[in-house]
N, C-alpha and C positions, 0 to 999 in steps of 0.2 A: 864543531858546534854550529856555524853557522850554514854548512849544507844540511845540517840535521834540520834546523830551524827553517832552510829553504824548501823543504822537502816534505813537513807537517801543512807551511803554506800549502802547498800544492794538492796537496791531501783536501784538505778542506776547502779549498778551491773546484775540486771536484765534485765534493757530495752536497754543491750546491751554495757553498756561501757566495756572496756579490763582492765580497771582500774581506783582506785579513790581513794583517801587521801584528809584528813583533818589536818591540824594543828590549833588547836583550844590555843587561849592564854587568861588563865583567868585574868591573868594582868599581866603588863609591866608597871615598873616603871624605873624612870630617874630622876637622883637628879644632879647639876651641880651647883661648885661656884667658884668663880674667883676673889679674890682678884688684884687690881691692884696701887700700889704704895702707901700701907696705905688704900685702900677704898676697902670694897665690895662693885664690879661694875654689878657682873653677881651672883642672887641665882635664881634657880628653879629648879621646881617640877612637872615632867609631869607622868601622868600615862594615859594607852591605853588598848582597849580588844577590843578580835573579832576573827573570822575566817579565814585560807583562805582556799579553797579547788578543788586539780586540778583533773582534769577528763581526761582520757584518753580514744577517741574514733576513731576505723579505722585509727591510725599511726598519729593523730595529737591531741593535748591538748586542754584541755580549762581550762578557772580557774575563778573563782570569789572571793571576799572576803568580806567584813563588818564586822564594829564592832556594827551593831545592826543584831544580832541575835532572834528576835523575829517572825521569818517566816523562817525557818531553809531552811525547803525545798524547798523555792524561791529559794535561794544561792544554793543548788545542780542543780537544771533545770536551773541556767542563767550558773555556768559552764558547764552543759553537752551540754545546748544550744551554748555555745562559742564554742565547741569542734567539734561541727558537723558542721558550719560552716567553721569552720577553715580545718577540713576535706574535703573539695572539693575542697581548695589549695593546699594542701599537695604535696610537692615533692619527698619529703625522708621520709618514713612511721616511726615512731618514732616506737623505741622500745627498751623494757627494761632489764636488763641485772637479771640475776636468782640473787633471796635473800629469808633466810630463815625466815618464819614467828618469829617474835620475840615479846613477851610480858615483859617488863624491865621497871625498874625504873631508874636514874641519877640524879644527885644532886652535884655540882661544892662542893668542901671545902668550908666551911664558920662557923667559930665559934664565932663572932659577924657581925649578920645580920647592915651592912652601914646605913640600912632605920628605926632603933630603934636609932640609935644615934643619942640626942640632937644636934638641930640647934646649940648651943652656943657651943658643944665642938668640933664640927668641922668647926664653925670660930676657937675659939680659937687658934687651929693648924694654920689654917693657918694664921694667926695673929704671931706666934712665928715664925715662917719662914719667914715671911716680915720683921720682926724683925732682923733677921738673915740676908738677902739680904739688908737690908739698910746700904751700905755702902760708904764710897768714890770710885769714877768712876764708880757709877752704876745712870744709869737717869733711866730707866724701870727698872720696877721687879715685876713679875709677880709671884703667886702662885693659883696653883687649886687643886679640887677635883671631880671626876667623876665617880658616881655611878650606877651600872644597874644593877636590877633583874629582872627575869621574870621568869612565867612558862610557859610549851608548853605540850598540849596534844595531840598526834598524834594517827593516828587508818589507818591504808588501809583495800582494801579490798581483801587483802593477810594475813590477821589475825595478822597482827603487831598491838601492843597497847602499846605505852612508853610515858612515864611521865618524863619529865625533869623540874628541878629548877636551873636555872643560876643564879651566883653573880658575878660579876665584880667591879674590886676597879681598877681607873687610878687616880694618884698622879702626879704631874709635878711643877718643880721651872724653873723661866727663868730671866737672868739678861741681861741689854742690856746698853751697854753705848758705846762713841764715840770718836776715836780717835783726834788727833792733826789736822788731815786733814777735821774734821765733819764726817767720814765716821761713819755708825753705827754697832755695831759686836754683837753679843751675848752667849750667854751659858746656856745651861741647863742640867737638869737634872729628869729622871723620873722613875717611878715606875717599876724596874724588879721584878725577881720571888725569894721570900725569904720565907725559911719552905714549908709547904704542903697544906697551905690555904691561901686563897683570898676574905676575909673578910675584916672588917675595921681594924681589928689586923694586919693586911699584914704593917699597916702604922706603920714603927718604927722611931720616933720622934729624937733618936738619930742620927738613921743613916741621916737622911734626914737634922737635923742638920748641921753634919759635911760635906755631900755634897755641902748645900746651902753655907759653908764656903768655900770649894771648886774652885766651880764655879765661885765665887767672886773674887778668887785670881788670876784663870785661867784668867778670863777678863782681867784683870788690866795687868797682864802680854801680851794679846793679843794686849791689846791699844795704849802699848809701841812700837811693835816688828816691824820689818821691813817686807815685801811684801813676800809671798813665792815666791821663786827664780823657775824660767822656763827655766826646763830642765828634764833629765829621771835619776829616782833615784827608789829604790826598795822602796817600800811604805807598811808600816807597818799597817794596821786597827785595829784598837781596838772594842770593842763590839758594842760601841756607833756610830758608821759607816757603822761596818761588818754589821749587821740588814738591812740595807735598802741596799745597795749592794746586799746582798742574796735577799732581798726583791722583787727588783726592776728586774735583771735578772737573777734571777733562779725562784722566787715564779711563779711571774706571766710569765714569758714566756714559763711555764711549764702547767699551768690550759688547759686541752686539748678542753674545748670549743672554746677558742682563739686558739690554734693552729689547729682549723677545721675552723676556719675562721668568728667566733662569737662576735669578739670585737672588729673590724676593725675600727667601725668609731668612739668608745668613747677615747677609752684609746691603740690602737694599736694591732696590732697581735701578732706572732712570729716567730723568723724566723726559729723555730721546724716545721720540716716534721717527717707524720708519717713513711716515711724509716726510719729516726734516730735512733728508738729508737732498742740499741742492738748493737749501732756502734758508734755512734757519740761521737769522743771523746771529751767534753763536757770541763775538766778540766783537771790537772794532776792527776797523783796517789794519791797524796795526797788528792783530794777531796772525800768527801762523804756527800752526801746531803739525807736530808729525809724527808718526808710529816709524822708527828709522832702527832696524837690525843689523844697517848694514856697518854703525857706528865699530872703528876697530877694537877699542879698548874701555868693553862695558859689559858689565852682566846681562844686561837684555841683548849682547848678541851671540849666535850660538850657530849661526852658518845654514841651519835646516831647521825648520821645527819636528814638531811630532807626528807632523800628517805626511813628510817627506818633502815640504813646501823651501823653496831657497828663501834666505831673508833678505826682506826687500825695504824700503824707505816709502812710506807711504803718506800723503797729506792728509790731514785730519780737518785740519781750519785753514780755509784758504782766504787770507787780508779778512780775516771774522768770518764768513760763513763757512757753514758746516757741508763738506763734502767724502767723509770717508768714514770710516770704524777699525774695531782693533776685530780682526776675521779670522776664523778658519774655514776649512772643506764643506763643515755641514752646517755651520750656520752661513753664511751666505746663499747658500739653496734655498735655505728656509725663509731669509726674510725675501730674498726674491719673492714665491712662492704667497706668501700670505701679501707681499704691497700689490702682488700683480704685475710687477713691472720689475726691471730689472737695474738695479741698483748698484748693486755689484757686480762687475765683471769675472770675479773670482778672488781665493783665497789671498788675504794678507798677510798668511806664512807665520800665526801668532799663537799657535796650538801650541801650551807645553804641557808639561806635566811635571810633577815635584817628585817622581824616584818611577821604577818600574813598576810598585804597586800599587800608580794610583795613573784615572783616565785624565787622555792630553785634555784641557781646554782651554778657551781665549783667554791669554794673559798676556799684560803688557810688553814691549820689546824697552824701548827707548824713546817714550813720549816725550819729544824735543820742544822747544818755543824757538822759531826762529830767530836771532838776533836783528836788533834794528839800526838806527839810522839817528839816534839820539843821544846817542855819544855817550861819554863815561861816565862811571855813577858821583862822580864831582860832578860832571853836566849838567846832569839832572836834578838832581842835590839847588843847585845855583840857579836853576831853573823853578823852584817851588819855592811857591809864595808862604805855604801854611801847610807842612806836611808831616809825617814821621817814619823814618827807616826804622823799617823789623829784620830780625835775624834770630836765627835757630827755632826748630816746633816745639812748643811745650805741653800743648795739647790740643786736640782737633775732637770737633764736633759736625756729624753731616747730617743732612736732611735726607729720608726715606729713601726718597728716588735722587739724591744728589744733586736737589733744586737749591737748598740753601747750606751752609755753613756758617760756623765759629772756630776760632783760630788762635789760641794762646802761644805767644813767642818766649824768648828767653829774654830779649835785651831790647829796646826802641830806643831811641834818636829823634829828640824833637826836631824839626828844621822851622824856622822860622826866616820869613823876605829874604832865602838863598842859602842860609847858613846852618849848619846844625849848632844847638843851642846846650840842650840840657838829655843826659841818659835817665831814664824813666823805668821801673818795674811792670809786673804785671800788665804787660802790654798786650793787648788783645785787639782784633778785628770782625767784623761778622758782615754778609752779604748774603743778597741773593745769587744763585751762579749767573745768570744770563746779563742783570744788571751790570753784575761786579767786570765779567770779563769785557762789556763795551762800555765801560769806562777806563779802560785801560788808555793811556793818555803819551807813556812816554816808553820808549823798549831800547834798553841799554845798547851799545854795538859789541863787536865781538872781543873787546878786551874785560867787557862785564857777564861774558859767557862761559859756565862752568857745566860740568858733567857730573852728578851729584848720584852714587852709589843708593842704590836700597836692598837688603838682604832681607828684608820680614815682610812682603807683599802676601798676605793671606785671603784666601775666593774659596770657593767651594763648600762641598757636604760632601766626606771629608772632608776636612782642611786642607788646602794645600799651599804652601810657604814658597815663595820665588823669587828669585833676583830680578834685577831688572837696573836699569838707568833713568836717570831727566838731567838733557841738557838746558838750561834755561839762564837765559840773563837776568838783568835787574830791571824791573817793570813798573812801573808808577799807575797808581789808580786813584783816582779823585774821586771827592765825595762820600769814602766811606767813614762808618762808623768804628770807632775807636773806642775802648777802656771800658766796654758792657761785655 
């Protein structure tokens, strides 16, 4: 198959295209199971194969894909057919940014493949975790498991040829019960980065134990406590927060196809211009942010992206200013190309795509916060005059272009002259982004430094659904607004 597929290349290489790639997937498996309150509610089992392959002709694309492969070279002609067509719309002549022909292999960590492991001993798990979760003031409790591997074989007709085999393991416990007033709250708990692989080993039954004991307690404590009080206090994040904060305004209002004005009607733009970058001061000193794939044991890393790019570790925020983006091949040309000047030097290796039937584009790898220099989150804690630790997302709100936000937790912690005092409900935040990130005041070291799992990153028209990572410590921000 893959001299057929080198061979179609070549074909269409000929009658004129600028350029052409294949991502060929010999399968893509998905396993999923869902314990709910004592019952498995949700198991299945899907697997998927096929093509997709895009054509580049006279400064516009075209693409096809199928997972019936039995007339190869139909699928090359309806993409270059797409591509010429779509070429006498063209406004802005697409083009690509230089990359070295590369022949590689990849392969995520994995030393027990998820998809040999007996149906019975991954209920069982999660059978011992319900088990766990069944307690007084818990009415829901919820346990999963979610499994994905796949291979991809990719080829252009720039002599790249790379083989990738991805594993992903997501774990998740969630407890939900209801205060005095009926209100309902919850708590969870999920799968971060432990060791150097990401196989079904990644699940330590211990540790996931004494979380799910955890979480249970946090509830109970939550169901009792009185309202977060509304007012501005320095607010503490913990990992379990800090993740989708970085997430939410730095990942995505960083992806430069959005900030060329590519995501406007699904999910918002940003309100990143390309002057910014080299000026804008972004955060304090103390921030540093980075697009990093090279991390070993994370779903945002994957060895090559989708344009054949290696993955590389990139800066985003350097000590608060803004110096980099989340890149591929062709949007780097482009925002070149409209500032005038050139910005980027080339691809940030962040093209992916969510299966063979849908096109690569800029999504996140592993938006990192560098760790600081202010020690542990007792340090910090003993360090605040008038603050409150949040942990867990219970619900987020953004602004258009990812200028402001709101930010509902599961649990806070008042702290009061050093000490934490009293656990609080309905604990919420809200800021501006640019405000919020330079008041950032205190950045945990690297014993406050976790790698926090995400499996539901959604972008596009299509949709398209992506793993990814955020390592991020514990970060203190003064000033903000709490309990609105």
């Amino acid at each position: 198959m893959q001299k057929n597929i080198q061979q179609e290349i070549e074909r269409l290489k000929g009658m004129g295209a600028t350029y052409v790639d294949a991502r060929w997937y010999p399968f893509e498996d998905a396993n999923y199971l869902m314990m709910w309150n004592g019952n498995l509610k949700t198991a299945t089992s899907a697997r998927e194969s096929g093509i997709g392959i895009r054509v580049l002709y006279k400064g516009a694309w075209g693409f096809s894909a199928s997972s019936d492969m039995s007339n190869l070279g139909a699928l090359f002609d309806k993409a270059f057919d797409n591509a010429r067509v779509a070429a006498e719309r063209v406004t802005f002549p697409i083009r690509l940014a230089e990359k070295d022909a590369i022949q590689a292999q990849f392969e995520s960590p994995c030393k027990i493949n998820p998809f040999e492991v007996p149906l019975s001993e991954k209920v069982a798990f999660l059978q011992t975790m319900d088990e766990k979760l069944s307690q007084a003031g818990v009415e829901q409790r919820i346990s999963d498991v979610n499994f994905m591997r796949k291979q991809i074989i990719f080829a252009d007709s720039e002599g790249s040829e790379i083989e990738k085999l991805i594993t992903e393991v997501f774990v998740g416990l969630q407890v939900t019960g209801r205060d005095a007033q009926g209100e309902s709250h919850e708590r969870k708990y999920r799968l971060s980065r432990l060791g150097d692989s990401r196989g079904w080993e990644s699940i330590d039954q211990q540790l996931f134990g004494e979380n799910a004991e955890r979480i249970v307690r946090e509830l109970n404590q939550v169901l009792v406590a009185d309202n977060c009080p509304k007012e501005d206090r320095s607010v503490i994040l913990l990992p379990g927060i800090m993740f989708l904060q970085t997430h939410e305004t730095i990942g995505h209002a960083l992806e430069l196809d959005r900030i060329l004005g590519y995501e406007l009607a699904y999910a918002g733009g940003s309100f990143v211009t390309l002057n910014d970058f080299g000026s804008l001061r972004y955060g304090s000193e103390k921030l540093t942010a980075r697009a990093d794939a090279t991390v070993p044991n994370s779903p945002g890393s994957f060895g090559f992206d989708d344009d054949g790019i290696p993955a590389q570790d990139n800066v985003l925020i350097d000590k608060g200013i803004l110096v980099g983006a989340i890149t591929g091949r062709q949007m780097v040309e482009e925002a070149n190309a409209k500032a005038k000047k050139r910005i980027f030097d080339g691809s940030g290796g962040t093209n992916r795509a969510t299966s063979f039937y849908r096109v690569p584009i800029e999504r996140m790898t592993n938006i990192n916060i560098d760790a600081g220099q202010d020690g542990t989150l007792e340090d910090i804690i003993k360090n605040t005059e008038k603050g409150i630790v949040l942990d867990g997302e219970r619900s987020w709100s953004i602004g258009s272009n990812r200028e402001q936000f709101h930010f509902g937790t599961e649990i806070g912690w008042l702290v009061e002259d050093g000490e934490i005092t009293d656990v609080v409900k309905n604990s919420t935040y809200k800021g501006d982004t640019l405000k919020f990130w330079n008041s950032l005041s205190a950045v945990g070291d690297e014993s406050t430094w976790e790698l926090h799992y995400v499996d539901n990153c959604g972008k596009g028209q299509p949709n398209q659904v992506m793993q990814l990572g955020h390592g991020v410590p514990v970060c203190r921000f003064d000033n903000v607004r709490i309990g609105e």
